[in-house]
N, C-alpha and C positions, 0 to 999 in steps of 0.2 A: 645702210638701209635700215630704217626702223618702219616695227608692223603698227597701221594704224589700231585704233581700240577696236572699229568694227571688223578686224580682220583673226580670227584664229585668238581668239583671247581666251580668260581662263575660263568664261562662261560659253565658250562654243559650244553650239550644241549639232554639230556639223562633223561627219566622222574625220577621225583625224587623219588617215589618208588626205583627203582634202585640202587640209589644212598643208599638208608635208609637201602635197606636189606643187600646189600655191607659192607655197615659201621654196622651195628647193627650183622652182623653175627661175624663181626672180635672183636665188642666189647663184645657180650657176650663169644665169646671163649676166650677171655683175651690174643690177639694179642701181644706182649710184644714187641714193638719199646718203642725211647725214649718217653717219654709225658712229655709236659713240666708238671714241678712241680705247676702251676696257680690252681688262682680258679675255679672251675669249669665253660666252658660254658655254658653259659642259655638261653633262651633270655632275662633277665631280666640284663644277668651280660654275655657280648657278647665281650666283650676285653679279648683279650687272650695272656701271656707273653711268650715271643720267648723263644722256648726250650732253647736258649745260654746263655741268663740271668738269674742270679743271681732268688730268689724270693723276694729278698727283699733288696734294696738299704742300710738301715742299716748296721752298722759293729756289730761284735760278741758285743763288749762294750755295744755300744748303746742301742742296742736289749737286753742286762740281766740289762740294766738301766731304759729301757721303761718297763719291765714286772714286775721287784723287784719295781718302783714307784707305777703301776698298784697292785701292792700285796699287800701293804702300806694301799694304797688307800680302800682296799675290806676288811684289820685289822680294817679300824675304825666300817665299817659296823658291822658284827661280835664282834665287841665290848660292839654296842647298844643295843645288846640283852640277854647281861650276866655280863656288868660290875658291875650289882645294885644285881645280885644276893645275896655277902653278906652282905648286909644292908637289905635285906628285912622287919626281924624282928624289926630292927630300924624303916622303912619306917611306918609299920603296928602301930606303939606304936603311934609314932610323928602322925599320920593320926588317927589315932582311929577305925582302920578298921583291918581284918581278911587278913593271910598271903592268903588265896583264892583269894579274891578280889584285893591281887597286884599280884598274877600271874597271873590276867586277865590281867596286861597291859603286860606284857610276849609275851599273847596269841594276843593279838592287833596288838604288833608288828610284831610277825613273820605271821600272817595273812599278814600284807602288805609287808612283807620282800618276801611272796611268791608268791603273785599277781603281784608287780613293774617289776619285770624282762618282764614280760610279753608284755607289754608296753615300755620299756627302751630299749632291746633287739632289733626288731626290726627297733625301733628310730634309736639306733646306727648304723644299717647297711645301713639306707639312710642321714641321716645325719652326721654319723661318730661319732667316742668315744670321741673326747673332747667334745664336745656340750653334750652329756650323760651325760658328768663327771660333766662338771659344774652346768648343770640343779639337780641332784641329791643332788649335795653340797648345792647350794643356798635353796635348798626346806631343808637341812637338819640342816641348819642356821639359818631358820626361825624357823622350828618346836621347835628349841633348845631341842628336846629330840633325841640325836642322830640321825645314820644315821640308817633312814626307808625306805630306798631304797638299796636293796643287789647290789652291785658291784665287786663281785666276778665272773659276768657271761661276765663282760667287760672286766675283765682279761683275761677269757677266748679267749675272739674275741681279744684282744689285742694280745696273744701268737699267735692263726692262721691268724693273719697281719703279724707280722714280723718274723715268723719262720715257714717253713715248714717240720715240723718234720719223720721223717720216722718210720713208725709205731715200727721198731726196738729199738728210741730211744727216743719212747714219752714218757713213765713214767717218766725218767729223766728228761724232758723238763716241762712236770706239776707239777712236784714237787716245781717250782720256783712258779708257779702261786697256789698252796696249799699251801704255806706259809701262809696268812693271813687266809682261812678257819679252819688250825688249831691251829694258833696262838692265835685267838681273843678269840675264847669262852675259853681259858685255859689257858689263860695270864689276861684277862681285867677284873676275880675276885681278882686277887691279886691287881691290882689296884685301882677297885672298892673298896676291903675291907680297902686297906690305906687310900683313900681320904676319905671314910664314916667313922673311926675310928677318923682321927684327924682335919678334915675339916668340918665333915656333911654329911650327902645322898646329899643334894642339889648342891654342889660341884660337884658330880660325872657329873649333867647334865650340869655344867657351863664346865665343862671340854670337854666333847665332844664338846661343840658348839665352845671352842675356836680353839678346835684342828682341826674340820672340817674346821671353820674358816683361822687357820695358812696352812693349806692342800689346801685349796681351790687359794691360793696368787701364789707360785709354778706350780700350774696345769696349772694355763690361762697364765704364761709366756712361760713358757718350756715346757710341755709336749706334743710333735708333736704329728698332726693326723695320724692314721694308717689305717682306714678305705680303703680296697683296692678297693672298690666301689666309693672313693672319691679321693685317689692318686694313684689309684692302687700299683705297688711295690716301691711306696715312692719316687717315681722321676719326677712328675707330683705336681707342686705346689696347696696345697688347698686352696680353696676359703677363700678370707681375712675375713668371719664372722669362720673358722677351722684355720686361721695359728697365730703364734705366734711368739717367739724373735730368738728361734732355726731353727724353717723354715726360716725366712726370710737369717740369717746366713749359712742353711746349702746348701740352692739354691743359693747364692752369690757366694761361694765355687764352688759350681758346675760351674756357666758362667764363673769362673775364670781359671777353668781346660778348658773348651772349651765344655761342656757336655753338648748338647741340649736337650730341651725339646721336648718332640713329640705333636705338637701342635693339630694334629687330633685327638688322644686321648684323652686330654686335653678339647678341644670340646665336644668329647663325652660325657667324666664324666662330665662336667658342665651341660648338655643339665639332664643326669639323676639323678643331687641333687636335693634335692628337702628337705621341713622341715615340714615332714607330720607324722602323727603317723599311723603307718598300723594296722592291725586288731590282738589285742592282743591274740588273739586264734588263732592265727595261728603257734604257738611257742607247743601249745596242739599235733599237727599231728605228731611230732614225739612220742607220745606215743603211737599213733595207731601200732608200730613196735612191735610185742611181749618181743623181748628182751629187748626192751626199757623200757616198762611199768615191765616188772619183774624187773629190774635192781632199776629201780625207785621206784618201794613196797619195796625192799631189805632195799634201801640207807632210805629211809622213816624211816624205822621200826629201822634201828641204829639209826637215831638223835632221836628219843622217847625215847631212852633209855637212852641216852646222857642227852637228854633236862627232863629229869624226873628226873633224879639224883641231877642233877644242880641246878633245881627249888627248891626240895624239902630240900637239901643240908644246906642250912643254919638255919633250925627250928632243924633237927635231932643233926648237931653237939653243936647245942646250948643245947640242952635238954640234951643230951648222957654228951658233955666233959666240957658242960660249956664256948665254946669259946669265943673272940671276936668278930669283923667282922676280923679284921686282921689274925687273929690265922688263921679263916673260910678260909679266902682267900685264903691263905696258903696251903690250902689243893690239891686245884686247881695244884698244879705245878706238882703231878705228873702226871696227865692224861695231861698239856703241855709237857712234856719230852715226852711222849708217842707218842703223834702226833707228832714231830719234830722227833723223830728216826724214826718212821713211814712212813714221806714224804718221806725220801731219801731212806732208804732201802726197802720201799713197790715198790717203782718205778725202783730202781736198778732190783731189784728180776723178777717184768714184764717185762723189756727188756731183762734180761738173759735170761729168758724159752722161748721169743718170736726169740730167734736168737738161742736157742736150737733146737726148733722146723723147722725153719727155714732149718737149717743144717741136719736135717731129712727128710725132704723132697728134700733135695738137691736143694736149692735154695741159690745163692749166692746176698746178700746186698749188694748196693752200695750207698755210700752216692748221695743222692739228685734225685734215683732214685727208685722210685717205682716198685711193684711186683705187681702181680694179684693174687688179695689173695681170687678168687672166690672159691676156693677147699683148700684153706689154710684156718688151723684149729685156727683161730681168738681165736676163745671161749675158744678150748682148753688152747692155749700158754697164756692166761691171767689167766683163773678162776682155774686151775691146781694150782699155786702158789695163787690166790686168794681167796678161798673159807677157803683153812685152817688158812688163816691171819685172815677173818671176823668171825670166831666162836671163836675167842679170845675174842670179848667183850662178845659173850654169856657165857663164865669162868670168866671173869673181872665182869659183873654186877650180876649173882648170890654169886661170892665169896664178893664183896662187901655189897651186902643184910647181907649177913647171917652172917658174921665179923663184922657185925655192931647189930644187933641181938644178940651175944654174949656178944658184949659189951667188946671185947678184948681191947690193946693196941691198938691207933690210927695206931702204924704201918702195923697192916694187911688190914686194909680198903684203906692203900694209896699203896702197891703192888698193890690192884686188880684194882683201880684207873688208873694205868698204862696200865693195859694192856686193861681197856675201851678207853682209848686215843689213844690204838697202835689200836685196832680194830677199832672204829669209823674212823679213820681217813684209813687205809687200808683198810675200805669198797667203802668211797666216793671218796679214787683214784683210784682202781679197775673199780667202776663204772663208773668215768669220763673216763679211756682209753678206755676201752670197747665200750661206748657210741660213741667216737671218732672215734672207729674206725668203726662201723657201720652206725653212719653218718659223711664220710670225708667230711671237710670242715666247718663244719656246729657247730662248738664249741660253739658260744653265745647261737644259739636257744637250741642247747641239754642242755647247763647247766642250761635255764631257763624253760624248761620245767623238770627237774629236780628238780628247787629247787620248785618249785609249789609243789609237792608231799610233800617231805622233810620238808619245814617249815609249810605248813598245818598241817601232821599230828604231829606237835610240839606245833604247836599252841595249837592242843585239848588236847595234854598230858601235857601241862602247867598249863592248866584249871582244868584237872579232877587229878592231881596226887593228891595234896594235900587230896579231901574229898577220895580219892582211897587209900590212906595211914591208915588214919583215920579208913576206913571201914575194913578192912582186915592185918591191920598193913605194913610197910613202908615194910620190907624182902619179906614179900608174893605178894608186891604189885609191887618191881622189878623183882623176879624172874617170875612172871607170863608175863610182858614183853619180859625179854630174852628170856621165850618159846617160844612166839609168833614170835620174831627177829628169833632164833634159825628155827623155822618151815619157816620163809621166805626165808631160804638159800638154801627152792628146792626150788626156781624159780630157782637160778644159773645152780642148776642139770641139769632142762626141758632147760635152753639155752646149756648146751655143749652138748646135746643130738639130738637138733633141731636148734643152733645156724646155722650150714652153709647150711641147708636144707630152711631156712627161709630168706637168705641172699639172696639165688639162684632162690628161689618162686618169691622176691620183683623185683629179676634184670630180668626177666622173664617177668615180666608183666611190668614192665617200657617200654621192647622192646616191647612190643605187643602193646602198647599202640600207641608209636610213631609211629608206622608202620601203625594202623588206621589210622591215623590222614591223613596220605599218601592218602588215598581212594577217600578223596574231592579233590585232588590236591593239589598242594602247590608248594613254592617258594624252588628250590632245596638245593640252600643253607642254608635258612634256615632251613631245616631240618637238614641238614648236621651238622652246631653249634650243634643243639640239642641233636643227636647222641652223638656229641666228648663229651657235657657236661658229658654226662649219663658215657661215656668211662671214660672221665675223673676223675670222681666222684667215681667211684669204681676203679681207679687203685691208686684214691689219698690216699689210708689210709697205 
């Protein structure tokens, strides 16, 4: 929806009431002009990109070279929390301490794996993603115990800088930036278990610090800022403590074609950088949204089940087959195959039902152009294909328990192994679109309010599986889990039930709100921004 000139411009001289109910009647009826594809406006983020442009100066290369580096970068994270898995039992011997007392540091790390976003998150949105990136590495080089700051939610922010996805064809588009969430924890015990078998456990942690180390050399040369709050759609040079060997080459290029910078804009964004850390709860208020906080109990209660298997993982196969760590490690690959068929075909599967649905309601897609999906069944065209994906690990972690319980051939514990890997991981991208698309635009803070849930309640199932094995035996003590996983999956139910009754509540009171504001008076125009933001933000998904 764009306002014509004769409508509420900055020379109205028409009170701004007027102007507010004008625009807020057309936004909540989901007016369908073009809008441009930008971020939304706000006051906070008041530059707005001409419907004619592009949304992101990037070319197709570029942009699957900036998210696949970005997804690299969120592997090592993910790494650090599961590579020592199977050494444990080494770790305990060598220490002279109880396999409990080293999934404490398990529970340490993802404790701060699910606070840092919190703080990093909205860093990056005033500062921008390389300064994130490096600050997290440098802190992760010093600790030399891996990286303890998640970077898989800058991936995130990374994807909505330089791609503006059409909710048609975002699961495809996240599955590049799910690469390292489900690579890391299902690849980096087979690692861990090689380097602990023939190097040592102490290895595993020289490894990380070199790699974060060799990761970190790359980042500060080449990898452009994308913060669109700092270059907006990447054609606005960033500030020389944000640019690097690529900016300086790829703005060279440009003065060389004749392509000018807009220096007013340029102004702008300079005038609102700034190198502050904003208030880490504020990444919290998206859970205040029902579907958000169910979606986020959901995705919580799969990683428990995940992060319980995994911890405890290395004491049962040692006991049960005798293994190594390497044999252990070993085990790990089929719940990675899972997640790797998982990312592409869970996200295939969501854009097909969401352009089925689509074609039912008689709506015609265009690329780069957005719908008004106020009465379009979001919930449905996602959790319809998603809810039968995510009861897969509730079948994958009881058939696991009780295959292991039996005490069969290791081959039936590594089938149900699979299809914990296909269902963990077709829960957390179910959840990531979904999330996306309830808050458009707003990808970092959803994933990091997100992972706050998720690796807390991992943390505590790090801690208590072990003596929760012990007391009830390891079968009773997974399958009592995936009942609990299993019951979290009516929250999904209560969102396709109340999902677009709760979408239409929130954009209801958004407009009421702004229309108060009207009561004291106020600057017409600015109100006006306000409006398109609110417009804009709901036709962005």
């Amino acid at each position: 929806m764009v306002v014509e000139k004769d409508e509420c411009s900055a020379g109205d001289v028409r009170p701004a009431s007027e102007c507010v109910q004008e625009i807020g009647i057309k936004a909540a009826e989901g007016v369908e002009e073009d809008i441009a594809p930008a971020t939304p406006i706000t006051p906070e983020n008041p530059a707005r990109a001409d419907p004619a442009r592009h949304y992101s100066v990037f070319t197709g290369l570029q942009k699957r070279a900036i998210i696949l580096s970005a997804s690299f970068m969120g592997l090592l994270s993910f790494m650090g929390s599961s590579i020592y898995f199977p050494a444990v039992n080494q770790i305990a011997r060598d220490l002279h301490i109880s396999n409990s007392k080293i999934n404490l540091s398990v529970t340490t790390f993802l404790v701060i794996q699910g606070l840092a976003p919190t703080m990093i998150a909205g860093f990056s949105e005033t500062a921008g993603r390389r300064l994130a990136y490096i600050i997290c590495f440098v802190i992760s080089i010093i600790a030399n115990l891996g990286l303890a700051l998640q970077k898989q939610l800058l991936c995130l922010a990374l994807l909505a800088d330089v791609y503006n996805p059409q909710a048609a064809v975002r699961g495809e588009y996240l599955a590049y930036s799910s690469v390292s969430s489900t690579l890391g924890p299902s690849l980096s015990p087979v690692l861990g278990g090689l380097i602990s078998q023939h190097a040592g456990w102490h290895w595993i942690f020289w490894f990380l610090l070199i790699i974060s180390a060799a990761t970190l050399i790359p980042l500060v040369l080449f990898l452009p800022e994308t913060c669109r709050q700092v270059v907006d759609d990447g054609s606005i040079p960033p500030p020389l403590i944000c640019s690097n060997l690529t900016d300086s080459i790829r703005f060279k290029n440009r003065r060389l074609k004749g392509i000018p910078i807009d220096q007013e804009k340029q102004a702008e964004l300079r005038r609102k950088f700034r190198l502050t850390i904003p208030n880490p709860l504020s990444t919290l208020r998206v859970l205040a949204d029902p579907a958000s906080a169910l979606l986020v109990l959901t995705l919580s209660l799969a990683n428990v089940c995940y992060y319980a298997i995994f911890t405890d993982m290395s004491e049962i196969l040692y006991n049960l087959y005798g293994f190594s760590n390497t044999q252990i490690s070993l085990v790990a690959l089929p719940v990675g195959a899972g997640t790797i068929v998982s990312s592409f075909v869970t996200g295939m599967l969501l854009d097909w039902n969401y352009r089925r649905h689509a074609r039912k309601s008689k709506i015609t897609l265009q690329k780069q152009i957005q719908i008004d999906d106020s009465n379009f069944p979001l919930e449905l065209a996602r959790l319809e294909v998603g809810l039968p994906l995510m009861f897969l690990e509730v079948i994958g972690v009881i058939g696991y328990a009780w295959t292991l319980r039996k005490g069969i051939s290791i081959a039936g514990p590594l089938v149900f192994l699979f299809f914990v890997g296909y269902g963990v991981s077709a829960t957390s991208q179910v959840s990531i679109v979904l999330m996306a698309d309830i808050h458009p635009g707003q990808f970092a803070v959803a994933a990091a309010a997100r992972n706050i849930g998720q690796c807390l309640l991992a943390a505590i199932i790090s801690a208590t599986i072990d003596p929760m094995s012990r007391a009830m035996g390891s079968s009773w003590a997974y399958t009592t889990l995936a009942f609990i996983f299993g019951l979290s999956l009516l929250g999904p139910v209560v969102i396709l039930k109340n999902g677009i009754k709760w979408r239409q509540s929130k954009r209801e009171r958004s407009i009421v709100a702004l229309r108060e504001k009207t009561e004291s008076g106020g600057n017409c125009l600015e109100m006006v921004i306000e409006l398109l933001g609110l417009a804009s933000a709901y036709a962005y998904s």
